[in-house]
C-alpha atoms as a printed R data frame, in Angstrom:
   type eleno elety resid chain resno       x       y       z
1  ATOM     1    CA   UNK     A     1 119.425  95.877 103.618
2  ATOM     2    CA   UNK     A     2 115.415  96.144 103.352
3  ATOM     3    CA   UNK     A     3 114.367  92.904 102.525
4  ATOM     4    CA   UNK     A     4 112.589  93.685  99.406
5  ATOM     5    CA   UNK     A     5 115.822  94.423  98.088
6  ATOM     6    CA   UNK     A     6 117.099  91.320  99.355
7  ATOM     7    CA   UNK     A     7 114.348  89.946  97.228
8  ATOM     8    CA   UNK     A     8 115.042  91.361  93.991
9  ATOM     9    CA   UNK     A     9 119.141  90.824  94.199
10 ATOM    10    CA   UNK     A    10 118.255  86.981  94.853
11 ATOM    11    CA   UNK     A    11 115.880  87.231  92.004
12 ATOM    12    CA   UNK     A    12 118.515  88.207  90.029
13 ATOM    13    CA   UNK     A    13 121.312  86.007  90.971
14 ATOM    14    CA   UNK     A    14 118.345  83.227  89.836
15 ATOM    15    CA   UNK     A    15 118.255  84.412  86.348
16 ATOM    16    CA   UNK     A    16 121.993  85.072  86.193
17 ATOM    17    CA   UNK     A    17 122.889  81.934  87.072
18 ATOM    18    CA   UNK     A    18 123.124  79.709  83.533
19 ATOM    19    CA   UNK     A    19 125.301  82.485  82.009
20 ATOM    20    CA   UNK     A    20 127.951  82.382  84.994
21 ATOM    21    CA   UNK     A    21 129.260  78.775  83.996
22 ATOM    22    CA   UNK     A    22 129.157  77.021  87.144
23 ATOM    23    CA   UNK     A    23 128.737  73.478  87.045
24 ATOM    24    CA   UNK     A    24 125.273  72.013  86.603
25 ATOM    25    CA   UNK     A    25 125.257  70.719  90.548
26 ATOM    26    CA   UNK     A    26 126.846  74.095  91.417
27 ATOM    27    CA   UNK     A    27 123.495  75.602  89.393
28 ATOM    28    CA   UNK     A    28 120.966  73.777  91.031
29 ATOM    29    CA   UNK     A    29 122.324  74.075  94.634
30 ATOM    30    CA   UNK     A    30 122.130  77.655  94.473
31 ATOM    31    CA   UNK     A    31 118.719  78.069  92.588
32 ATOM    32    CA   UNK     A    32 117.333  75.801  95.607
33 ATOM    33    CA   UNK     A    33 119.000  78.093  98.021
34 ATOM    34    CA   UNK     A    34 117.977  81.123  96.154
35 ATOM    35    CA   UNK     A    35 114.957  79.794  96.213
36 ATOM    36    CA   UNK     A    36 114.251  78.749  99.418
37 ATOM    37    CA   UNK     A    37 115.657  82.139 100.766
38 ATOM    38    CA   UNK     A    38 112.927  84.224  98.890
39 ATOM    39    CA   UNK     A    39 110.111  81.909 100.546
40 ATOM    40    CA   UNK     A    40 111.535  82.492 104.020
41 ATOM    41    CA   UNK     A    41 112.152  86.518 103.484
42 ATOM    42    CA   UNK     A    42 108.645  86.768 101.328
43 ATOM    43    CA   UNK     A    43 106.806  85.079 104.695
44 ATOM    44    CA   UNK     A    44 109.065  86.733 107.035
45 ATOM    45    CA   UNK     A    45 107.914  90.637 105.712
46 ATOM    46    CA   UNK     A    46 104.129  88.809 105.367
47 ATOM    47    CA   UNK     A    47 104.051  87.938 108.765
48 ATOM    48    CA   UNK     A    48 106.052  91.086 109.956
49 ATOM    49    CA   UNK     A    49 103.466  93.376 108.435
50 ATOM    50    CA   UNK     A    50 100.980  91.420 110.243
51 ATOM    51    CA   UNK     A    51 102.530  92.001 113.196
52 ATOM    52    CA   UNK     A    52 102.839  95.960 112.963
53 ATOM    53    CA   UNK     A    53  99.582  96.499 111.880
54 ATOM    54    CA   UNK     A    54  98.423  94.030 115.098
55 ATOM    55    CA   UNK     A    55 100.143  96.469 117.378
56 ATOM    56    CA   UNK     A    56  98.957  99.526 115.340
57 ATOM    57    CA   UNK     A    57  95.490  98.984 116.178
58 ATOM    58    CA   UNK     A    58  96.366  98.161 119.738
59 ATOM    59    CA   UNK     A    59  98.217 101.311 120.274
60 ATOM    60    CA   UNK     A    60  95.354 103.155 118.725
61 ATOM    61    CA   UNK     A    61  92.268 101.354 120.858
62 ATOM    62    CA   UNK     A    62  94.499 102.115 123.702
63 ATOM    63    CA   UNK     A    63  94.727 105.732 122.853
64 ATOM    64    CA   UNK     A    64  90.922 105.809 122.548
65 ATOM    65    CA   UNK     A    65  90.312 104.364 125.490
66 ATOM    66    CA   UNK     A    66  92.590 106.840 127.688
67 ATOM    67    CA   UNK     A    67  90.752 109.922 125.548
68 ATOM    68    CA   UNK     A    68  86.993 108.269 126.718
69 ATOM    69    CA   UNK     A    69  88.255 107.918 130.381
70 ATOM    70    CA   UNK     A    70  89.405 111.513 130.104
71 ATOM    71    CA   UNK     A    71  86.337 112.627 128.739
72 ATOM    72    CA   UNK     A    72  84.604 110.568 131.945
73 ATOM    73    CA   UNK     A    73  86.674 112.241 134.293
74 ATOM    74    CA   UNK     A    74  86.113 115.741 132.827
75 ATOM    75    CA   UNK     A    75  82.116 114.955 132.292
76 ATOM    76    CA   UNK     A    76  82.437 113.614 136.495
77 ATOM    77    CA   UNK     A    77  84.307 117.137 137.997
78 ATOM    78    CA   UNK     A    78  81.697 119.358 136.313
């Protein structure tokens, strides 16, 4: 499950949560677990976009620099 989506079903399970009945230390347990769950996923898909777009620009300075040593080598046998 995309964790957006994970985002939005613990979201609602927050606001839910008064109208299901369950006991007031029941309630708050699972709004701090809620809670704390949306932090972690929310810096998890922070940092994992980071990450991709880190190793997006690699791939693509790598690509570059195989297209200038081409270009070199091409420029050298002429």
């Amino acid at each position: 499950m995309p964790k957006s989506r994970v985002i939005v079903t613990l979201g609602a399970i927050i606001a839910l949560l008064p109208i299901l009945g369950f006991p007031r230390s029941w309630e708050f347990f699972f709004q701090i677990a809620a809670g704390l769950s949306i932090i972690i996923l929310s810096l998890w898909a922070n940092f994992d976009r980071k990450l991709m777009l880190r190793a997006k620009a690699q791939k693509r300075h790598t690509h570059k620099k195989l297209q200038a040593e081409i270009e070199a080598s091409r420029q050298s046998e002429v």
